[in-house]
TORVEX-94930 format. One record per residue (C-alpha): z, y, x. Coordinates in steps of 0.25 Angstrom, whole numbers, plus 5000, padded with zeros to 4 digits. Layout:
<kedos>
ZYX...
</kedos>
This chain:
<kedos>
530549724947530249704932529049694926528949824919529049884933527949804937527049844927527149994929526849974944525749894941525450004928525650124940524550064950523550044939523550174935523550244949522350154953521650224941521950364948521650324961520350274959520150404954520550494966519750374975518450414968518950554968519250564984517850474985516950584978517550674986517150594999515850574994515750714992516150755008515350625010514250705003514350845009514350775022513050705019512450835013512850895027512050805035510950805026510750955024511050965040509950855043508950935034509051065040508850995053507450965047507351115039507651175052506651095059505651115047505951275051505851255066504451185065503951295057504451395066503951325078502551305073502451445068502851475082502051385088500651435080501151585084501051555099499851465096498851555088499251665099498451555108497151585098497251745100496651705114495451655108495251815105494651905119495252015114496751955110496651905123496352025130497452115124498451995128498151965142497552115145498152175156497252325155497352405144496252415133495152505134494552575121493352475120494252355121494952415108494252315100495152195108496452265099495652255086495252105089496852065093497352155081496552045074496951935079498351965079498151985063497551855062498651795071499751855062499151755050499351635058500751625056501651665043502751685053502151805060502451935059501652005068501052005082500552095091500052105107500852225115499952255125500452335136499252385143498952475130500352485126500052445112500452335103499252255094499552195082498852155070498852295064498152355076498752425086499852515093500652575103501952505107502552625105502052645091502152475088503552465092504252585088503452595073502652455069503652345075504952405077505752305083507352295083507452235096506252235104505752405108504252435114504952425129505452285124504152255122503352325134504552255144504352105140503952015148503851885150504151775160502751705166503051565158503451635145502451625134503051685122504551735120505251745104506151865105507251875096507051935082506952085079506752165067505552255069505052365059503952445056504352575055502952605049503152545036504652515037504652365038505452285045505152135050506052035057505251965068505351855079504651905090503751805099503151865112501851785119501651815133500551705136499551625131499051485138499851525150499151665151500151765150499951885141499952035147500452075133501352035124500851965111502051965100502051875088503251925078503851815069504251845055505551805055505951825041504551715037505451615048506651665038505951625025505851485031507251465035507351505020506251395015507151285026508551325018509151185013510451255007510851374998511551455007511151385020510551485032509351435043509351515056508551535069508951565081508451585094509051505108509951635111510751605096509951745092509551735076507951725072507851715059508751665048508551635035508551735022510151725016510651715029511551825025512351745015512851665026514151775029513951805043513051885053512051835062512951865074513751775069512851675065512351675079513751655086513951535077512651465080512851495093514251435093514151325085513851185090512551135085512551075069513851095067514651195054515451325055516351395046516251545043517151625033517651495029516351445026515651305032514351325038513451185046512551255055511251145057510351165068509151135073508351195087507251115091506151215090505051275098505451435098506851405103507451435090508751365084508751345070509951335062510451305047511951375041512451275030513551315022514451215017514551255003512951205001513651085006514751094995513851164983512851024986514050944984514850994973513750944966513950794970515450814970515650884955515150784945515950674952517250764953517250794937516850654934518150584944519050704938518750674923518850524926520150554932520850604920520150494911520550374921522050434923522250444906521650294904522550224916523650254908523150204894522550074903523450064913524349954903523149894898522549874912523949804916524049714904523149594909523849614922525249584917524849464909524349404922525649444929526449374921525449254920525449234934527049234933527249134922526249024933526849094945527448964954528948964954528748964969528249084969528849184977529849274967529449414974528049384970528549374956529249514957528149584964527449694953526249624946525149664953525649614966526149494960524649454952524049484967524749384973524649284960523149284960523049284975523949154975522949084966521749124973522249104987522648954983521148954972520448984984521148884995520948764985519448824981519148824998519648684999518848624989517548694992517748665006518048505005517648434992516148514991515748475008516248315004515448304993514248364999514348275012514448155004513248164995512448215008512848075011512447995002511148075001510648055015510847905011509547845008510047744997510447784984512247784981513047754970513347874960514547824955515347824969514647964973515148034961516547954964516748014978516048154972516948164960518248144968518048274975517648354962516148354966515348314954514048314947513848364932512448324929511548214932510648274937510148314953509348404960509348404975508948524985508748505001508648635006508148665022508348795030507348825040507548905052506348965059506748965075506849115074508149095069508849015078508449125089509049225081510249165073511449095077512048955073512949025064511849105056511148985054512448915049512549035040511049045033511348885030512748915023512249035017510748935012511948845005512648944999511449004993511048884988512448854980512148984972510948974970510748824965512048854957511148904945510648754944511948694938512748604949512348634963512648594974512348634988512748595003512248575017511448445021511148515036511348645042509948695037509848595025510648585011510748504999510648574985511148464974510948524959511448444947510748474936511148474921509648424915508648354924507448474921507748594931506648564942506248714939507548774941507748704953506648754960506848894954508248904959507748834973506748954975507949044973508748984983507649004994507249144989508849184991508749105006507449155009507949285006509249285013508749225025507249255028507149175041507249045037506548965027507148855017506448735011506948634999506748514994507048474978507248344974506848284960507948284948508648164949509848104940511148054946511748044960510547954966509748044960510448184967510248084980508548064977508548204973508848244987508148154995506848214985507448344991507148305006505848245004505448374998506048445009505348375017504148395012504048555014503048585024503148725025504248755033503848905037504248935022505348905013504748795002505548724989504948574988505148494976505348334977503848264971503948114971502648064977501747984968500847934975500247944991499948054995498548105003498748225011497748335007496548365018496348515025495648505040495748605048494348625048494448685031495548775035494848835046493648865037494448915027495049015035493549075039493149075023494449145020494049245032492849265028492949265014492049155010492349124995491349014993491548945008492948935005492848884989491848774995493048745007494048764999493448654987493048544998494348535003495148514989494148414985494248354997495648344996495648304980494548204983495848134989496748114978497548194988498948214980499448364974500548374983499548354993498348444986499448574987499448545002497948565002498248684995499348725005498548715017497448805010498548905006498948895021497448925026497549045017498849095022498049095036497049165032497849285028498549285038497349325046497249445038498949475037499149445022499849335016499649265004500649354996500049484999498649434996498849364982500149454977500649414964499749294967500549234976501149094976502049024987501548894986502248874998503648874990502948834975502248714981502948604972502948674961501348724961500348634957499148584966498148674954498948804956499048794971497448764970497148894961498348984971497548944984496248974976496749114972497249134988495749104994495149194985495949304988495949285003494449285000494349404994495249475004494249415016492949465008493649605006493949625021492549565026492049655017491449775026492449895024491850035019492350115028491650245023492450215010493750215016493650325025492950395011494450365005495250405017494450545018494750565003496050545002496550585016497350705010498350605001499350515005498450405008498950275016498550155021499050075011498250155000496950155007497249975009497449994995496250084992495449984998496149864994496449825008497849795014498149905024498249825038496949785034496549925029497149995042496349925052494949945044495250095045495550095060494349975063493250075053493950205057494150205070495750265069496850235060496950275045498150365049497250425062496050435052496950505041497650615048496250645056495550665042496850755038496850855050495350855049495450905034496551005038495851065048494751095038495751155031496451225042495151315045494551335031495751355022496951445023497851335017499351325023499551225032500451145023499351155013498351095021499350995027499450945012497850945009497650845020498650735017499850785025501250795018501650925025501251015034502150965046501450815049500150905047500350975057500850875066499650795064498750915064499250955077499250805084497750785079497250935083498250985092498551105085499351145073498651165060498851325062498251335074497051245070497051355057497051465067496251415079495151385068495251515060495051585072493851545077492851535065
</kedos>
């Protein structure tokens, strides 16, 4: 196989790659695409779950309010006589037909879904409506014609004895009088409160009102929302049902057929059918989705990309050719490279093999072999090194440099500069972990502690990093000039932030030795780097200690427990000049000493830590009190001086004394109820009213309910159904209306809350009232 052959293999491939990337992003859209209609789908599916269910409430309650206010035409003797009358009307009683004619006008304004209703009553043979009166004769046969349902339909229905109300089918009734026609869902009441009427009181639902909100529920163009009643029979459907191709009868057989949620095809067109039947009436109520919404929504997403792959198609095609040589000239050259250093033990059909094959396996020798020596040497010569100078460091004389960089120089491991820095780093484990974590979890927090610490000090020149015990490592940095203290530290925060982040449960303190010089030097910087160590005090939080030689004795600083305690009551209590007076006695008691500054910033520590007690009692912490303020002197100890610490804790009591004067303050409780009553008809919270008052809102929480006597949510919803109800009886705003005045976002939690507070709905609050005034 010669080169030249070879090269048009490797030439071929380049090219097809280019096309094939291509048809893979091609084949990918489309996928997204089916992905996308898929998705569309479900998402149009799960939202006319909640249109339908939107529909069905509204229905329900309309229902619901129809049966309900019939309940109020009770509250009329005369009403009541005509319904539950068993002898016919005398001419004096004729004044008992004008007062129901009245009331069933008022009752057809109590509902935008009604039609009409009227009270056949048998004994006289005549129907009563709001228009007045008439035979049945003359009612069915001229005013209300029904398609379905004759006089003798009417005159012959019964009902059983635990049957309160019955939805008959729908009809199509016309007034031959004026030549109008209605369509109309008929609901017959036969008892009221477990009374059972003698006659028949007819409420006629406007089905084409229920039609127009089908229409306003429509998520898709060409989509169609039915109800059906439990036999499969059509109620209502909405407007452009037409369009859909087919009859009702048809429609009918295939909601009756079909399984629930699924799709069907029709004169080869794709229709999901979504379904929802959870309502009070009995009704079923369905969604007919053509595909193509599904398709026309996508066509969208899928165009753009489609023009975009096909124009880049013919562009990328035209450029592999004028590339493709160019492309392969680097890799040639390192073909033949790779030949003229090839070992002559090398196998020949290697060699022979087309290039592309043959640079594979090239560069996979040479990194196979890179990576076995690179393993070795990592492996051995770095953990020798380390062991030994661990050695000689836990020796308590000091060695000579000269044989140490002997033995260190014969395994490569060298020191560029003069200059040392040592880190003793300690992980803490709270007990918590050890409950919950295994041996080799805890192995893995310390490997991954080391490995973080190798990248991270790696920014400071030479570094280098290994284990003294499981929990405990050395950090050794050679430093090129002997003033980089700041970095140091800068760095060492870093590297505990990146712990503390990673692994929140445990805390890490460390230890800085002083800059030394030399070898013996690197050995005094680490033993610094233990008696700082040593010296952290604080182990419930992570803390960076920096070596300060001692200059003289030291004198502990002086803080009974007698002074904490009384600083505690004049923080509670907000004393500002009993604890000045405390606070002053004890640091110059303390000064009086000569006690030293190391000392002098534990005095201040232990202040700073009666503080921290004294928040607690209220649930703050120092942070949320003093903000931007705020210092972690646990951490910065070292590194802040004795005056700033002084003025820090200075600043904390002053503030936890104005927070204790605030809250002993006596609260105006007439102020904040004043507020609450004001703005009850906006989104108010909690949180703004803490605001308001400058107050946190636990704290703000339990003055409402200690002053208030109920919770802000139980005082706030109160005040909103008090104000509606207000609004209910003296205005003729829509419920949705008023539901917005009061504070609510929609008409629905309204009246939920409306009804759980009152027991009624807001409708029949509205009617119940209007009624009796």
């Amino acid at each position: 196989m010669n080169v030249g052959f070879r090269k048009n293999v490797l030439f071929n491939k380049i090219f097809i790659y280019f096309v094939l990337a291509i048809v893979c992003a091609f084949c990918f859209t489309l996928f997204i695409n089916a992905y996308y209609i898929t998705l569309l789908q479900s998402k149009t599916h799960n939202k006319y779950v909640n249109s339908l269910s939107m529909v069905s409430t509204s229905v329900d309650i309309s229902f619901q309010e129809i049966l309900q206010t019939t309940s109020l035409l009770a509250f009329s003797d005369d009403v009541n006589e005509i319904l539950f009358g068993t002898e016919p009307l005398r001419m004096d009683e004729l004044y008992r037909v004008r007062s129901t004619t009245n009331a069933l006008r008022i009752f057809r304004t109590t509902n935008s879904y009604i039609q009409n209703a009227y009270i056949i009553s048998r004994n006289n043979e005549l129907v009563i409506d709001r228009d007045g009166t008439s035979s049945i004769e003359e009612f069915f046969d001229l005013k209300y014609s029904h398609e379905l349902y004759d006089m003798n339909f009417w005159l012959n229905l019964r009902a059983d004895r635990y049957v309160r109300y019955l939805v008959l089918k729908p009809s199509i009734v016309t007034n031959r009088i004026n030549s109008s026609t209605y369509n109309i869902l008929p609901i017959v009441q036969f008892a009221l409160n477990d009374q059972t009427f003698n006659n028949i009181f007819v409420v006629n639902m406007n089905i084409n009102s229920i039609a127009r909100l089908l229409d306003e529920h429509k998520l898709t163009n060409h989509s169609t929302l039915f109800i059906c009643d439990n036999e499969g029979n059509i109620v209502c459907k909405s407007g452009d049902s037409e369009k859909m191709g087919f009859s009702d009868d048809k429609l009918q057989s295939i909601l009756q057929t079909k399984e629930k949620n699924s799709s069907f095809t029709h004169e080869n067109k794709k229709y999901l059918i979504i379904d929802y039947d959870t309502s009070l009436i009995g009704f079923k109520y369905h969604a007919i989705v053509p595909y193509e919404d599904f398709y026309s929504e996508s066509i969208k997403t899928l165009l753009v990309p489609l023009l975009i792959l096909g124009i880049g198609m013919v562009i990328v095609i035209a450029l592999s050719f004028l590339f493709s040589k160019r492309i392969y000239t680097p890799i040639d050259s390192l073909t033949k490279l790779l030949k003229e250093n090839y070992s002559s033990t090398s196998n020949t059909e290697d060699i022979n093999k087309n290039d592309l094959e043959f640079i594979n396996k090239s560069i996979y020798d040479i990194i196979a072999d890179n990576k076995k020596l690179t393993n070795d040497l990592s492996i051995a010569i770095p953990y020798v090194c380390e062991r030994y100078l661990l050695s000689i460091f836990n020796h308590n004389t000091t060695f000579p440099e000269q044989e140490v960089n002997e033995f260190l120089a014969a395994y490569g491991f060298t020191f560029k500069h003069d200059y040392f820095v040592v880190i003793h780093t300690t992980l803490n484990f709270p007990e918590s972990f050890y409950e919950i974590y295994s041996k080799t979890e805890y192995d893995a927090v310390c490997q991954d502690t080391v490995l973080a610490a190798k990248e991270i000090f790696s920014k400071l020149n030479m570094t280098y990093t290994f284990s003294v015990s499981e929990n405990q490592i050395c950090i050794i940095l050679n430093l090129e000039h002997e003033a980089q203290q700041d970095d140091i530290l800068e760095v060492t925060k870093q590297f505990h932030q990146a712990i503390e982040s990673e692994h929140s449960v445990i805390t890490i303190q460390s230890g800085i030795g002083q800059i030394h010089e030399g070898l013996n030097g690197m050995y005094n910087s680490y033993r610094e780097s233990l008696r700082a160590s040593s010296h952290i005090a604080f182990m419930t939080t992570s803390v960076i200690k920096c070596y300060e030689a001692p200059t003289e004795p030291s004198i502990n600083s002086y803080y009974t427990i007698e002074e904490e305690n009384k600083l505690v009551n004049y923080l509670i209590k907000g004393d500002n000049v009993s604890v000045k007076e405390l606070i002053d006695n004890v640091i110059s008691k303390n000064i009086e000493k000569n006690i030293s500054d190391h000392s002098l910033k534990e005095l201040y520590l232990q202040i700073y830590n009666t503080c921290v007690r004294v928040l607690n009692m209220r649930n703050l912490c120092v942070l949320e009190l003093l903000e931007e303020d705020y210092l972690d002197i646990y951490s910065d100890m070292a590194q802040i001086s004795s005056n700033r610490m002084y003025k820090y804790i200075l600043l904390l009591l002053e503030n936890i004394i104005e927070l204790s004067s605030n809250t002993n303050n006596k609260f105006d409780v007439a102020n904040l109820k004043q507020y609450i009553d004001s703005n009850f008809n906006k989104e108010i919270y909690l949180d703004s009213i803490a605001a308001h008052f400058n107050m946190t809102p636990k704290y703000m929480s339990k003055l409402i309910k200690k002053t208030l006597g109920i919770s802000f949510q139980s005082y706030l919803s109160s005040l909103r159904i008090s104000k509606s109800k207000e609004l209910l009886t003296n205005t003729s705003k829509s419920i949705s209306s008023i539901a917005e005045d009061v504070g609510f976002n929609s008409r629905y939690p309204f009246i939920r809350k409306f009804k759980l507070l009152e027991g009624i709905t807001p409708s029949e609050y509205r009617t119940l009232h209007r009624s009796t005034k």
